[in-house]
C-alpha positions as CSV (number, residue, x, y, z in Angstrom):
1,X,12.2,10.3,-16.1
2,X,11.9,11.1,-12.5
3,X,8.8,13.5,-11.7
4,X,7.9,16.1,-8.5
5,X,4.7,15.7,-6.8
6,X,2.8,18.4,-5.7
7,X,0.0,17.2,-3.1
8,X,-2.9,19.9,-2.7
9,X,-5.4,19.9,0.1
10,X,-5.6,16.4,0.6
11,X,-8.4,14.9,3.0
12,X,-8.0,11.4,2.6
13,X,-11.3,9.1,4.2
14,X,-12.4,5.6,4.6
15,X,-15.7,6.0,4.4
16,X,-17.2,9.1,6.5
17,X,-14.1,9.1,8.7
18,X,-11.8,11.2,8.1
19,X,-8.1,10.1,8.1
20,X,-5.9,12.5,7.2
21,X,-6.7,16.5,6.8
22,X,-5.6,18.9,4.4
23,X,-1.8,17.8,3.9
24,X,0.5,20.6,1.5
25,X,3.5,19.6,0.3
26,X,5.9,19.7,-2.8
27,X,8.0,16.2,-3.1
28,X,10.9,17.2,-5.5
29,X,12.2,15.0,-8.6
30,X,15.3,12.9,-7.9
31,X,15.6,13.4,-4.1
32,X,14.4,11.0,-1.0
33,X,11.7,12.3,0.9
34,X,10.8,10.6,4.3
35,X,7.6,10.8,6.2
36,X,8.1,10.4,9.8
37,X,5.4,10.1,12.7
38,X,3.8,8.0,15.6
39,X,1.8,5.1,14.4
40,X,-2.0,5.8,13.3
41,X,-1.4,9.3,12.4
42,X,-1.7,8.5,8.6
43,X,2.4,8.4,6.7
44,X,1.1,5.5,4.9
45,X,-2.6,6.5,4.1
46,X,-0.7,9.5,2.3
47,X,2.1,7.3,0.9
48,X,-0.7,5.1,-0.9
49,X,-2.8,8.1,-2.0
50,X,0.3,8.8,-3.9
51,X,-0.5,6.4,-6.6
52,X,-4.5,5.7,-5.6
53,X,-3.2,2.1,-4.0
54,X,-6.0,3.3,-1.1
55,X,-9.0,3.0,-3.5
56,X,-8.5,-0.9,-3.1
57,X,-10.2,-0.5,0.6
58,X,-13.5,-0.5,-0.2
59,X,-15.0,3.5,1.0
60,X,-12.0,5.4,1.2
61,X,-11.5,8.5,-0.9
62,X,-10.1,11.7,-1.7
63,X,-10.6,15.1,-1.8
64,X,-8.3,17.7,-2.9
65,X,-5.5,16.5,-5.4
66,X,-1.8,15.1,-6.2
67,X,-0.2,16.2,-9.4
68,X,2.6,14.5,-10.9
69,X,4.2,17.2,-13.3
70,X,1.2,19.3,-13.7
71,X,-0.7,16.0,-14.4
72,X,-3.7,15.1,-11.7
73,X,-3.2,11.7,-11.1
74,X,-7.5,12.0,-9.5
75,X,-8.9,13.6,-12.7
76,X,-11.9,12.0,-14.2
77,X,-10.0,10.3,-17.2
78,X,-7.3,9.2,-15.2
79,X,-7.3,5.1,-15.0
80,X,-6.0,4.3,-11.5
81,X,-4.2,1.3,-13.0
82,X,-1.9,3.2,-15.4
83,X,-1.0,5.8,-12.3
84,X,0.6,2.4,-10.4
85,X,2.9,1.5,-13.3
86,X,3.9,5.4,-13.4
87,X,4.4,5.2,-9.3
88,X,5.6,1.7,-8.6
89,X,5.2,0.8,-4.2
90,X,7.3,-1.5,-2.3
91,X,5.6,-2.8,0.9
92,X,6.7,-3.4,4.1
93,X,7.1,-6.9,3.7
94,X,8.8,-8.4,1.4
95,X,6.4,-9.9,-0.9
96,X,7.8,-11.8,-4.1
97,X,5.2,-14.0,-5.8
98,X,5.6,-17.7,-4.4
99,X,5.3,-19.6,-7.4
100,X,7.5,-17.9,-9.7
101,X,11.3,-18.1,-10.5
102,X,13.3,-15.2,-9.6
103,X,13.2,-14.2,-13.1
104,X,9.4,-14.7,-13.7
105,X,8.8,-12.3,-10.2
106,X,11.2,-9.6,-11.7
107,X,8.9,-9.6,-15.2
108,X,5.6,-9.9,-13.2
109,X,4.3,-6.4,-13.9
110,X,5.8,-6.3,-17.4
111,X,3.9,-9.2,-18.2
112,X,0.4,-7.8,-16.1
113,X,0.8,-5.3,-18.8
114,X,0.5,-7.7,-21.6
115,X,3.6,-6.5,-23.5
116,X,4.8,-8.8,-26.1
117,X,9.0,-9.5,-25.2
118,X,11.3,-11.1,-27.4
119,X,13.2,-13.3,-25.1
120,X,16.3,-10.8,-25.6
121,X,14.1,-8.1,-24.1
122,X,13.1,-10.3,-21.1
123,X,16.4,-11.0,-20.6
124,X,17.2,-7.6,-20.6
125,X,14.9,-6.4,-18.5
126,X,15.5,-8.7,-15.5
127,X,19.6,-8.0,-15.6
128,X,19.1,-4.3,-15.9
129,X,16.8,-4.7,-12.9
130,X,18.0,-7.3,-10.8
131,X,21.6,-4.8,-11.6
132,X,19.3,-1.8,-10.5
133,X,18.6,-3.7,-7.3
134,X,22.0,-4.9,-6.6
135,X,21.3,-8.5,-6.4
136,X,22.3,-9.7,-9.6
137,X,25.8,-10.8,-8.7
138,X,24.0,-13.1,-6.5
139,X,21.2,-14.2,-8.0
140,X,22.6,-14.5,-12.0
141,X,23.2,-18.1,-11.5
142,X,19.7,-19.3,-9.9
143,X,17.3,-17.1,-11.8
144,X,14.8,-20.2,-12.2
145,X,14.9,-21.1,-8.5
146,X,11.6,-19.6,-6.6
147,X,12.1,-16.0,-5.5
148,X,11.0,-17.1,-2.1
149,X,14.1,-19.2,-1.4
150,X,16.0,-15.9,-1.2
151,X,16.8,-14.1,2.4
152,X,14.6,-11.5,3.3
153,X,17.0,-8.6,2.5
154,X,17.2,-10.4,-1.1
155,X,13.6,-10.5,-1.2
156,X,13.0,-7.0,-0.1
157,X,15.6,-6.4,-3.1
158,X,13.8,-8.4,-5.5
159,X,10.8,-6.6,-5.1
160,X,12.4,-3.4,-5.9
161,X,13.9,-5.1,-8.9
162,X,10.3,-5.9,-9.8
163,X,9.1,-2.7,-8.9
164,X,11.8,-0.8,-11.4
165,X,11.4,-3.4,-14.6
166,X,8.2,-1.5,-15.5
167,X,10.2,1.9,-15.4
168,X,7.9,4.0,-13.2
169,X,8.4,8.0,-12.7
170,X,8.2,7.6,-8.8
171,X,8.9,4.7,-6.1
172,X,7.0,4.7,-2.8
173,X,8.3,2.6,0.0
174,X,6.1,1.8,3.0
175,X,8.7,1.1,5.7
176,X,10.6,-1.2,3.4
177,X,13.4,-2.3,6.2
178,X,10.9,-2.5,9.5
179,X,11.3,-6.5,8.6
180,X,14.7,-6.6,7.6
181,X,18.1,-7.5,9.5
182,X,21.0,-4.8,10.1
183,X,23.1,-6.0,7.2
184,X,19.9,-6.6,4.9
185,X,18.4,-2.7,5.9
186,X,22.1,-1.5,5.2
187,X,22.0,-3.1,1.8
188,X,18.6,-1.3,1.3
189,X,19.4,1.8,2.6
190,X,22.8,2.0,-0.2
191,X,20.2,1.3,-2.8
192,X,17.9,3.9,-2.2
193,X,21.1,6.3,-2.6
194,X,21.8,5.3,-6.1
195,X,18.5,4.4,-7.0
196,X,17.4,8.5,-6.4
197,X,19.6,9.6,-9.2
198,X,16.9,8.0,-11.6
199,X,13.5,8.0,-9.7
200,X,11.9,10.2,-7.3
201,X,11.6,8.2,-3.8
202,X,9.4,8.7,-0.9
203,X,9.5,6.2,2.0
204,X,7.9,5.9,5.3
205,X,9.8,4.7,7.9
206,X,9.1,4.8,11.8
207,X,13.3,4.7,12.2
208,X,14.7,8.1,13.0
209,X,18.4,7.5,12.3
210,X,17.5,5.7,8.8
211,X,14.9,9.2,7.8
212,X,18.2,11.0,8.8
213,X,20.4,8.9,6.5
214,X,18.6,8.4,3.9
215,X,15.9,10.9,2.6
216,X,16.7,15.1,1.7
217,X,13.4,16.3,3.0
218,X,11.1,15.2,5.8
219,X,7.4,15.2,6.7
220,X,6.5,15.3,10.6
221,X,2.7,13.5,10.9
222,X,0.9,13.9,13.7
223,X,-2.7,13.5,15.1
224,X,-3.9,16.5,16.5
225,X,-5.8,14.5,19.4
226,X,-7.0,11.0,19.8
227,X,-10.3,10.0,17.3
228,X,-8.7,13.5,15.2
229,X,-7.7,13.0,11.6
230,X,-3.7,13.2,11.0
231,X,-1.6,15.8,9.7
232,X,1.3,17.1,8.1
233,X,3.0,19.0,10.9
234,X,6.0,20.5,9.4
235,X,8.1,19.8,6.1
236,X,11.7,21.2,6.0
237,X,15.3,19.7,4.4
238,X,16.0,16.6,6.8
239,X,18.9,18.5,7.8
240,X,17.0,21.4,9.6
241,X,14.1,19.1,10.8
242,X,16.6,16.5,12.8
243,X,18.4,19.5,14.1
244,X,16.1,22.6,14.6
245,X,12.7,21.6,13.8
246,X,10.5,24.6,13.3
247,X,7.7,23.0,15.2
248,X,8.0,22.1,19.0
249,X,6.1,18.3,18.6
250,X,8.7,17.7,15.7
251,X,11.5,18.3,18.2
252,X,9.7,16.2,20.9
253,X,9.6,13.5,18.1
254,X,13.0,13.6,16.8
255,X,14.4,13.7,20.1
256,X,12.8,10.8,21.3
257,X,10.4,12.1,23.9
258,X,7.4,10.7,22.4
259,X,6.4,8.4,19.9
């Protein structure tokens, strides 16, 4: 069951510097929401905080919180590892595991959980995913063969596929097409439509035209000078921000004159 976000006074640091400051903002269930910025000024730093993938860089913290239906995901109790199978991430890279089939890569977190499948269930699991991702028509007939002899597109697709097996609430994508081809990004791109009818998306992309086809709502980051933490600059319906931004650096973005 897809779930909002609400993201309260985050300060996100690695170590004593300060990375990001104070970011607001309400990410609704079922929609796309895109965060959009110059390089350095912290999209992914929040994107990762989302499901405490940041804690893995030794030093870096948070302050403030992120609620995922009225539930802190930061609260004492909270094991970071059970708020990743809740918010699933798909990197920039395509990144299937090299030495397993393309079945074994779809089943990879199911398995990391230590759930006991019936072979039925496996099988079940990797053709409603691989159908999720829209690659099983083409890959039903090699699902022993290594994921990595897929194209890049595929394997960007399988890694959704992997991502959705373990049926998170929420999917973060960090730039998921800045490595893919036209065709392959298209493919991508379609998914991510059908895909936010079941799961609440947010995805960083540096590509303006693909923020405006793809997500509902939009976050402007910025850094407010050089050495200065990032920040959320403005948040509005993609519609409004790509056409009349309430903030005169989000129109400068958008527009092209920076960035």
């Amino acid at each position: 069951m897809a779930k909002s976000i609400e993201v309260s006074n985050l300060d996100i640091y690695y170590g004593d510097f300060l990375a990001v400051q104070n970011v607001n903002v309400h990410i609704k269930a079922k929609s796309v929401t895109a965060f959009i910025g110059p390089s350095g000024c912290g999209k992914s730093t929040v994107l990762r905080s989302l499901n405490r993938m940041h804690e893995v860089i030794p030093g870096a913290r948070v302050s403030g919180d992120v609620q995922v239906d009225g539930q802190s995901l930061y609260a004492p109790h909270v094991d970071p590892v059970a708020v990743r199978r809740q918010i699933g991430m798909v990197f920039q890279r395509p990144n299937p595991f090299p030495t397993m089939s393309i079945y074994e890569n779809v089943l990879a977190g199911n398995r990391l959980n230590s759930k006991k499948m019936s072979k039925d269930d496996a099988d079940d699991i990797v053709e409603r995913s691989l159908r999720g991702a829209n690659l099983w028509n083409e890959v039903k007939d090699r699902l022993g063969k290594p994921g990595m002899g897929l194209s890049g597109g595929q394997q960007q697709r399988l890694c959704i596929a992997r991502a959705i097996a373990v049926e998170p609430e929420v999917l973060l994508m960090d730039e998921p097409c800045s490595a893919l081809d036209p065709i392959s990004t298209s493919a991508v791109e379609d998914l991510i439509h059908e895909l936010k009818s079941e799961y609440t998306i947010v995805i960083v992309t540096h590509n303006m035209q693909q923020a405006a086809r793809v997500s509902d709502d939009t976050g402007f980051f910025n850094l407010k000078a050089v050495g200065e933490p990032g920040q959320l600059v403005e948040f509005n319906p993609t519609a409004k921000m790509f056409s009349n931004p309430d903030n005169e650096a989000t129109e400068a973005y958008v527009s092209g004159r920076f960035g």
